[in-house]
C-alpha positions in Angstrom: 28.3 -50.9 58.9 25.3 -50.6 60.5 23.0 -47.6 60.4 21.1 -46.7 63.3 20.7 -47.4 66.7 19.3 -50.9 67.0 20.1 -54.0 64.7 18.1 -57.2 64.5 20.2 -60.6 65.0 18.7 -64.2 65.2 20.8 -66.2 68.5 19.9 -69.8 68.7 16.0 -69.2 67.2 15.5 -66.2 69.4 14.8 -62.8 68.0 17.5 -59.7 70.1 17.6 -56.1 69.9 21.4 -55.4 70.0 21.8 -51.5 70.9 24.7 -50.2 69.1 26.6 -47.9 72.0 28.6 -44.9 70.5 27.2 -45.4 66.8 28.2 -41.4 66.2 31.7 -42.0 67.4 31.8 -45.2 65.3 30.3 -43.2 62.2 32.8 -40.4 62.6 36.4 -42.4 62.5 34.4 -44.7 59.6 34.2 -41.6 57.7 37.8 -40.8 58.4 39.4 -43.3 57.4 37.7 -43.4 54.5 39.0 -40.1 53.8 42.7 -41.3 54.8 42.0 -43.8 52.2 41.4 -41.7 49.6 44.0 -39.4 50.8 46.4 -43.0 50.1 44.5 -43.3 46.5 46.2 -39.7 45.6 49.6 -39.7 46.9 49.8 -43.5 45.3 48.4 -42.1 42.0 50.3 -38.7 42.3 53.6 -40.9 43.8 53.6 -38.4 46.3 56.2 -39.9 49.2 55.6 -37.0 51.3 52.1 -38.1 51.6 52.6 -41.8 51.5 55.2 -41.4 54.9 52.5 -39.0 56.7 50.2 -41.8 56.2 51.9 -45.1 57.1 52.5 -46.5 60.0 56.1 -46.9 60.8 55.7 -50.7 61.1 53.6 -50.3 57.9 53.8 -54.0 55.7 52.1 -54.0 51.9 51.3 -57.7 51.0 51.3 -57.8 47.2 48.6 -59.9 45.1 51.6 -62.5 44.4 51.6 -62.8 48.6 55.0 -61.0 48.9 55.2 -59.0 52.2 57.0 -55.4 51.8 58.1 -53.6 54.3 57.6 -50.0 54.4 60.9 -48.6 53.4 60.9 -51.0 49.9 57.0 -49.9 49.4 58.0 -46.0 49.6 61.0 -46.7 47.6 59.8 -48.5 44.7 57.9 -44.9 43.9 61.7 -43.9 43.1 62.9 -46.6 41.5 60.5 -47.4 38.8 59.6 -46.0 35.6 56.0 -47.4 36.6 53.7 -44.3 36.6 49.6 -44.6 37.6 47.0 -43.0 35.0 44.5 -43.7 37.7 44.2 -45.5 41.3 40.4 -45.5 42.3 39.7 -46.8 46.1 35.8 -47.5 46.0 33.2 -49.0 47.5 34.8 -49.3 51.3 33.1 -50.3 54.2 34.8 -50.0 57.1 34.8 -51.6 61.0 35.9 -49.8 63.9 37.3 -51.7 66.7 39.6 -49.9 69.7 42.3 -48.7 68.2 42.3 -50.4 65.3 40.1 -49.9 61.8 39.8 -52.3 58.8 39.0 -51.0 55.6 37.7 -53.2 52.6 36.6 -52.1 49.0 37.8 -52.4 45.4 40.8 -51.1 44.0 41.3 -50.1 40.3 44.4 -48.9 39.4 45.8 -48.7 35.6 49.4 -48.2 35.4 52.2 -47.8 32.8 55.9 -48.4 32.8 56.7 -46.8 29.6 56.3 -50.1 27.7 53.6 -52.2 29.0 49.4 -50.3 30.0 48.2 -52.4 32.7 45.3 -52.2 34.5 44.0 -54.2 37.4 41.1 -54.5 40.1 41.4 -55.8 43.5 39.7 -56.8 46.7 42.1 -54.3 49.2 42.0 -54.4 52.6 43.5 -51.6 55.1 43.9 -51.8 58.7 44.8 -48.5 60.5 45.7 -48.1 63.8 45.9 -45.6 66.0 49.1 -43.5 66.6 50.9 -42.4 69.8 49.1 -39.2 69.0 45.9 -40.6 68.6 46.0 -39.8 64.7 45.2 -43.2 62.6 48.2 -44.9 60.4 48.0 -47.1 57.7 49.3 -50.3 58.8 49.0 -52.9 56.4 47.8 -52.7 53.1 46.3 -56.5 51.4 45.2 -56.9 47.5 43.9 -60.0 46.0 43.2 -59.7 42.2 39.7 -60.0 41.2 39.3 -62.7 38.3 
């Protein structure tokens, strides 16, 4: 995201002032959904479904780092039907772009996780789009991870 009023852009060899309009407004839902996403960090971590359905969007669709695509319903289920717990689930280093109605939300995430046998712990590239509700309140909407290497 840019910070301030005016950014600097080369077009075709020429030098522009681009004048950011609303850069407050912009700052303000940046800020909240990075909240929201650390809000998702905890109720993942905590496997709080209460937290995880206030969150989600009702068409909400998690696509795995294998490419699978889950539906909501089988990503809030798999909370109760697993024995895999979360030691940890950090969401850092987000930057986010806000478009009209809609927000996209990259950073890393680093989660380590045990199922009672196996300690795993991974890092990904994670992208989150929001949206925004009938209620103007912003959903998560889709969730995307890609292993880092």
């Amino acid at each position: 995201m840019i910070a301030g009023s005016d950014c600097r852009s080369r077009l075709g060899g020429r030098s522009a002032t681009i004048r950011r309009v609303g850069v407050p407004y912009h700052e303000s839902v940046a800020r909240h959904v990075r909240s929201l996403g650390s809000r998702w960090a905890e109720a993942e971590r905590d496997a709080d479904l209460q937290a995880l359905e206030a969150l989600l969007a009702p068409g909400f669709v998690f696509v795995s780092a294998d490419g699978r695509v889950v539906p909501r319903d089988r990503y809030l289920y798999r909370h109760l039907d697993s024995e895999l717990k979360h030691r940890f689930v950090d969401w850092e280093h987000v930057t986010v772009s806000v478009h009209p109605g809609a927000c996209i939300a990259v950073g890393t995430l680093r989660r380590a996780s045990t199922d009672g046998v196996t300690d795993r712990a991974r890092e990904y590239r994670a992208s989150q789009v929001y949206v925004q509700g009938n209620g103007h309140e912003w959903l998560l909407a889709a969730l995307i991870v890609v292993p880092l290497a």
